[in-house]
N, C-alpha and C positions, 0 to 999 in steps of 0.2 A: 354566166360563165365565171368558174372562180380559176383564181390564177395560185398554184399552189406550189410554194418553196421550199425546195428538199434541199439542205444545207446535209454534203458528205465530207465529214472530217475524218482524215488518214492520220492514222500514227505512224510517219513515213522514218522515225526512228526506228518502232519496232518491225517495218516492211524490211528495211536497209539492214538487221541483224540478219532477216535470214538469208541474203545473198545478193549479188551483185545484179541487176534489174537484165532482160533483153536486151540485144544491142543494137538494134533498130526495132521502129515502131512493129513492124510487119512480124515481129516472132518475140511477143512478150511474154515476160515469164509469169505465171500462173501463181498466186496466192489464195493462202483461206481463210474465212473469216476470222473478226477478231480483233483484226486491227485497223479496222474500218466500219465508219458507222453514219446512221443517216437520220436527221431530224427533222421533223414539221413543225408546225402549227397543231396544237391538240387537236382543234376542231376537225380537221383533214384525216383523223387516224382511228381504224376501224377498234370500235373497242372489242380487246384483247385481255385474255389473261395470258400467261404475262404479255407486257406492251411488245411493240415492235417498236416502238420508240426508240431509238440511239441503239440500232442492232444492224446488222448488214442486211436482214431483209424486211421492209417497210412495208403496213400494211396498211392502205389509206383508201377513205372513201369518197369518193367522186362520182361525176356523171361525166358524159358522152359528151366531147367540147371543152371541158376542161382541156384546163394547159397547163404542166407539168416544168419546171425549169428548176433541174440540176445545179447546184453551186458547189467548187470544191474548196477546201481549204486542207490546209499540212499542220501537221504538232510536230515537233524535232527537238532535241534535247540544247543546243548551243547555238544552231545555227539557225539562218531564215533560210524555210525550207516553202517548195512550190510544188502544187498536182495541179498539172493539166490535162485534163482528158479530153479524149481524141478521138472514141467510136465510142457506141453504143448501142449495138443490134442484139436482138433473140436468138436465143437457140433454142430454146423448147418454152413448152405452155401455149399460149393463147395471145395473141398479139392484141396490147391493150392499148401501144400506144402509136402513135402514128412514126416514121422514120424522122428521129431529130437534128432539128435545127443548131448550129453553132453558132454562140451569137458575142460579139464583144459590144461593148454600149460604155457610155460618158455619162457621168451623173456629179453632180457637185453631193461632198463629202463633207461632215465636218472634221474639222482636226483641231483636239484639244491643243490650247495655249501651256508650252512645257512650264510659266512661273504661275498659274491662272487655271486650271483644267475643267472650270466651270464656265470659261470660255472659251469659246473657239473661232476660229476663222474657215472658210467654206476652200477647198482646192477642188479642180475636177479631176477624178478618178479613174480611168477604164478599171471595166469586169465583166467578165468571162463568165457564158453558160450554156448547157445546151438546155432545148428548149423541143417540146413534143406537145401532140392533143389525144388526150383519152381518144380511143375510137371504140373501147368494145368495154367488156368489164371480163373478169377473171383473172387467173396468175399468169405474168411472163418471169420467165427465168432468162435472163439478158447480161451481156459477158458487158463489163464498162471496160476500156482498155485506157491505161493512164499513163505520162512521166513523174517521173520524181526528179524535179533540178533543186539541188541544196546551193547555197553563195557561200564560196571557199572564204579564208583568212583576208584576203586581197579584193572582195568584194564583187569576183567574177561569179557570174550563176554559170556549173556545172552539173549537167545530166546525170544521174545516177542510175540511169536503164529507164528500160519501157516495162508497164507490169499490167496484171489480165486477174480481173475480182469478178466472180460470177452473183451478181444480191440480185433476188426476187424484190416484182412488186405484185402485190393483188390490187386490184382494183374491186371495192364492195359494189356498187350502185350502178 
């Protein structure tokens, strides 16, 4: 069983031009690709011409029992900006993955030394992901539903809406 890490990074500056987000989780507003993109492991990634590599729909090879764990991160132009996502079910295709897991976890971290950055000291971290098992192989086309909270001038984290990105996965094997 391989455990296989999908790192999706939002360009939640280019989401935030085009408009002000849902205003509860339950009616998020719908974007398209573009400004969202999802990475592996080479090894994991059905070869492609072109890749699907850093594209919104990923195409990676696995088997049945594989485990599949989501990670999101935020790009923003000034500010520390945050994607937490929050569902992630099917709507059309082939259900490849089993209904996912949310999971938050502690891991010690290292954190470079600001005079030294060839050293570091270890702090423990929480991090967020969800978390699914292959069950079948084929395409699912599956709606991720997200926040975007950016930290104002004062250091407060504010909501910038709820938002709804439709990316395919196929699953090869």
């Amino acid at each position: 069983m391989a455990i296989v890490n999908i790192m999706m990074v939002f360009d939640t500056y280019s989401i935030l031009q085009g408009g002000q987000g849902g205003k509860d989780a339950q009616h998020p507003k719908d974007i398209a690709h573009g400004t969202q993109y999802m990475v592996t492991e080479p090894r994991f990634l059905t070869k492609t011409n072109p890749t699907t590599q850093a594209t919104g729909d990923l195409n990676i090879t696995v088997v049945r029992d594989d485990v599949v764990r989501w990670f999101a991160s935020a790009l923003y132009d000034q500010r520390r900006a945050f994607v937490i996502p929050y569902t992630l079910d099917m709507f059309s295709g082939t259900q490849v993955t089993s209904p996912p897991v949310f999971r938050v976890r502690n891991g010690a971290t290292p954190i470079p030394v600001e005079t030294n950055p060839a050293t570091w000291t270890v702090q423990d971290q929480s991090y967020y992901y969800l978390q699914a098992e292959i069950i079948n192989k084929g395409v699912e086309n599956y709606r991720l539903t997200f926040q975007i909270v950016l930290q104002d001038d004062q250091g407060n984290l504010v909501s910038q809406g709820f938002f709804r990105w439709d990316p395919t996965i196929t699953v090869n094997a």
